[in-house]
C-alpha positions as CSV (number, residue, x, y, z in Angstrom):
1,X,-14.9,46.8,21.2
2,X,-14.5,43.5,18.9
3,X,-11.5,42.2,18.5
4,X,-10.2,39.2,15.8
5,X,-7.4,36.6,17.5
6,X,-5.5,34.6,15.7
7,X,-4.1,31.4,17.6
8,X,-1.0,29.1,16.7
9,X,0.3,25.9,18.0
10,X,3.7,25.7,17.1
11,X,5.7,22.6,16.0
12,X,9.1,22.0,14.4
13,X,7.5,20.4,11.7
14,X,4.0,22.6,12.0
15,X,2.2,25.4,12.9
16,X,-1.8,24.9,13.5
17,X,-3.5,28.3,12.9
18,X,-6.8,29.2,13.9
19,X,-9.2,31.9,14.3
20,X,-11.3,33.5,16.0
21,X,-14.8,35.5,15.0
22,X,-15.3,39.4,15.0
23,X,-17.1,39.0,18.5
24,X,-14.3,37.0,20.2
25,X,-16.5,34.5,21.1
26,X,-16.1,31.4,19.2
27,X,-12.1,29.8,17.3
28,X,-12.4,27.4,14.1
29,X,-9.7,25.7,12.9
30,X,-7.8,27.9,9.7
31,X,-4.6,26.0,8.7
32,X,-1.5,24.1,8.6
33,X,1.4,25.5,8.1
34,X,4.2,23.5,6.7
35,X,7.4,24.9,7.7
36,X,9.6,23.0,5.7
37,X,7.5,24.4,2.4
38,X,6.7,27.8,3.8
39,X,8.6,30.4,5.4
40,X,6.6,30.1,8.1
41,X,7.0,34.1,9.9
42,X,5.9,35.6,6.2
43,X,2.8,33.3,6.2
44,X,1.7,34.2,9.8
45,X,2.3,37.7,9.5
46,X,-0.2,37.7,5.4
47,X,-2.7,35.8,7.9
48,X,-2.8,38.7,10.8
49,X,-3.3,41.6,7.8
50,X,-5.9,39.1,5.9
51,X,-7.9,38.6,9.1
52,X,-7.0,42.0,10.4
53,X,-5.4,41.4,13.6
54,X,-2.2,42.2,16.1
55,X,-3.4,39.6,18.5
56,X,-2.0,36.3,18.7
57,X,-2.6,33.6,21.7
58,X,0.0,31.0,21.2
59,X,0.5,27.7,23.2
60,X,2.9,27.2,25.6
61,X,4.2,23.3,25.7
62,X,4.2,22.5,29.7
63,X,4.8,18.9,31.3
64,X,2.0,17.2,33.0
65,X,3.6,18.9,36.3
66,X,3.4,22.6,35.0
67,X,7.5,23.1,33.9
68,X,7.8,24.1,30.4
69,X,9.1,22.0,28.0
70,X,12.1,22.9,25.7
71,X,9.7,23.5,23.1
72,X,8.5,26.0,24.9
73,X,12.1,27.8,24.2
74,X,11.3,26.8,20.5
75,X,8.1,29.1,20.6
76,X,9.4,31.9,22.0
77,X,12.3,32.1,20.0
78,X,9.2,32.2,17.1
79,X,7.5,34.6,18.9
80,X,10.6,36.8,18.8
81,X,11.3,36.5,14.9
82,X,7.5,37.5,14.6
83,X,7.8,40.3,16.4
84,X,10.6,42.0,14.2
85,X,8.2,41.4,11.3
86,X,4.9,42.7,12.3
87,X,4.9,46.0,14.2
88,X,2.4,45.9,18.0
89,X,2.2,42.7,17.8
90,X,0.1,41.3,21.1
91,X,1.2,37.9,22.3
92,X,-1.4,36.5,24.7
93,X,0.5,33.0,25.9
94,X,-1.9,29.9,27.0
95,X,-0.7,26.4,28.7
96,X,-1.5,24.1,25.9
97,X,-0.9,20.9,27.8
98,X,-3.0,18.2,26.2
99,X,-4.1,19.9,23.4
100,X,-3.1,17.8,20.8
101,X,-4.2,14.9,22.7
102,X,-7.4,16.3,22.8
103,X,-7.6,17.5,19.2
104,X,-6.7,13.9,17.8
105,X,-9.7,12.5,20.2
106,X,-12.1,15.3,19.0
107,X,-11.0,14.0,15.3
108,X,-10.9,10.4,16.1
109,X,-14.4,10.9,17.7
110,X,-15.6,12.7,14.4
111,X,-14.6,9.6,12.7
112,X,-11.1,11.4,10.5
113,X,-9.3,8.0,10.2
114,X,-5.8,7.6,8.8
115,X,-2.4,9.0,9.7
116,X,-2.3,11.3,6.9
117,X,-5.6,13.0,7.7
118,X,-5.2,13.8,10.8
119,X,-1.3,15.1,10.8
120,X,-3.1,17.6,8.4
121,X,-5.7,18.6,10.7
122,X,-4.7,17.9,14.4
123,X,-2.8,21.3,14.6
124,X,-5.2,23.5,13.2
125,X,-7.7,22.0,15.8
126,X,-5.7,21.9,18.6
127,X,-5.2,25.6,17.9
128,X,-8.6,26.1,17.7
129,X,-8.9,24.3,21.1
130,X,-6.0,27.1,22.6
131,X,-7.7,30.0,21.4
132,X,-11.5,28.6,22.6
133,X,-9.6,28.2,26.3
134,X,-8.3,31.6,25.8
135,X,-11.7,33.0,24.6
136,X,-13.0,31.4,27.7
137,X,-11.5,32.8,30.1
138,X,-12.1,35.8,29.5
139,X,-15.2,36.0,29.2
């Protein structure tokens, strides 16, 4: 059976969003959500009934030793609002230590210059780069 994730890496300031295709196989980058312009639960939830899914792998913020951050707190406390909203919601959680780090080397590599730029895009890709590890593993 195919089934359509959607992935978020969530900030105080943003949420990267990114998807996966029908197969499961492969995450692109989707969007930035600004939370101080958009109410932020309403958007994710138009997103799971525009790409027609109830599965969502979300990032986890751990220290370099494996303890989660207070972020982490942050996200589940997201999780939970989204939850009230959108009925069998799956929540599939992923560590994603370094994966900003590594999304603002993928973009620097790609040649994105300038602060601007990249605030707009480093979320989307490093939820793209959550939802490829999660697609990953379980293959």
């Amino acid at each position: 059976m195919f089934k359509r994730y959607l992935s978020l890496d969530v900030g105080d300031v943003r949420i990267g969003v990114a998807k996966s295709d029908i197969m499961g196989m492969i995450a692109t980058p989707l969007e930035v959500i600004d939370r101080r312009k958009t109410k932020a639960v309403m958007r994710v939830k138009e997103l799971c009934e525009e790409h027609n899914t109830k599965s969502i792998v979300i990032g986890i913020p751990k220290s370099l030793d494996g303890t989660e951050k207070r972020q982490a707190e942050k996200v589940r406390e997201f999780m939970e609002k989204l939850n009230k909203k959108i009925d069998g919601l799956e929540f599939i959680e992923i560590d994603e230590r370094l994966s900003t780090v590594s999304a603002d080397k993928m973009l620097q590599n790609n040649g994105v210059k300038g602060a601007i730029n990249k605030r707009k895009t480093v979320d989307q890709v490093a939820a793209a780069i959550i939802l490829q590890t999660y697609l990953d593993m379980k293959r």
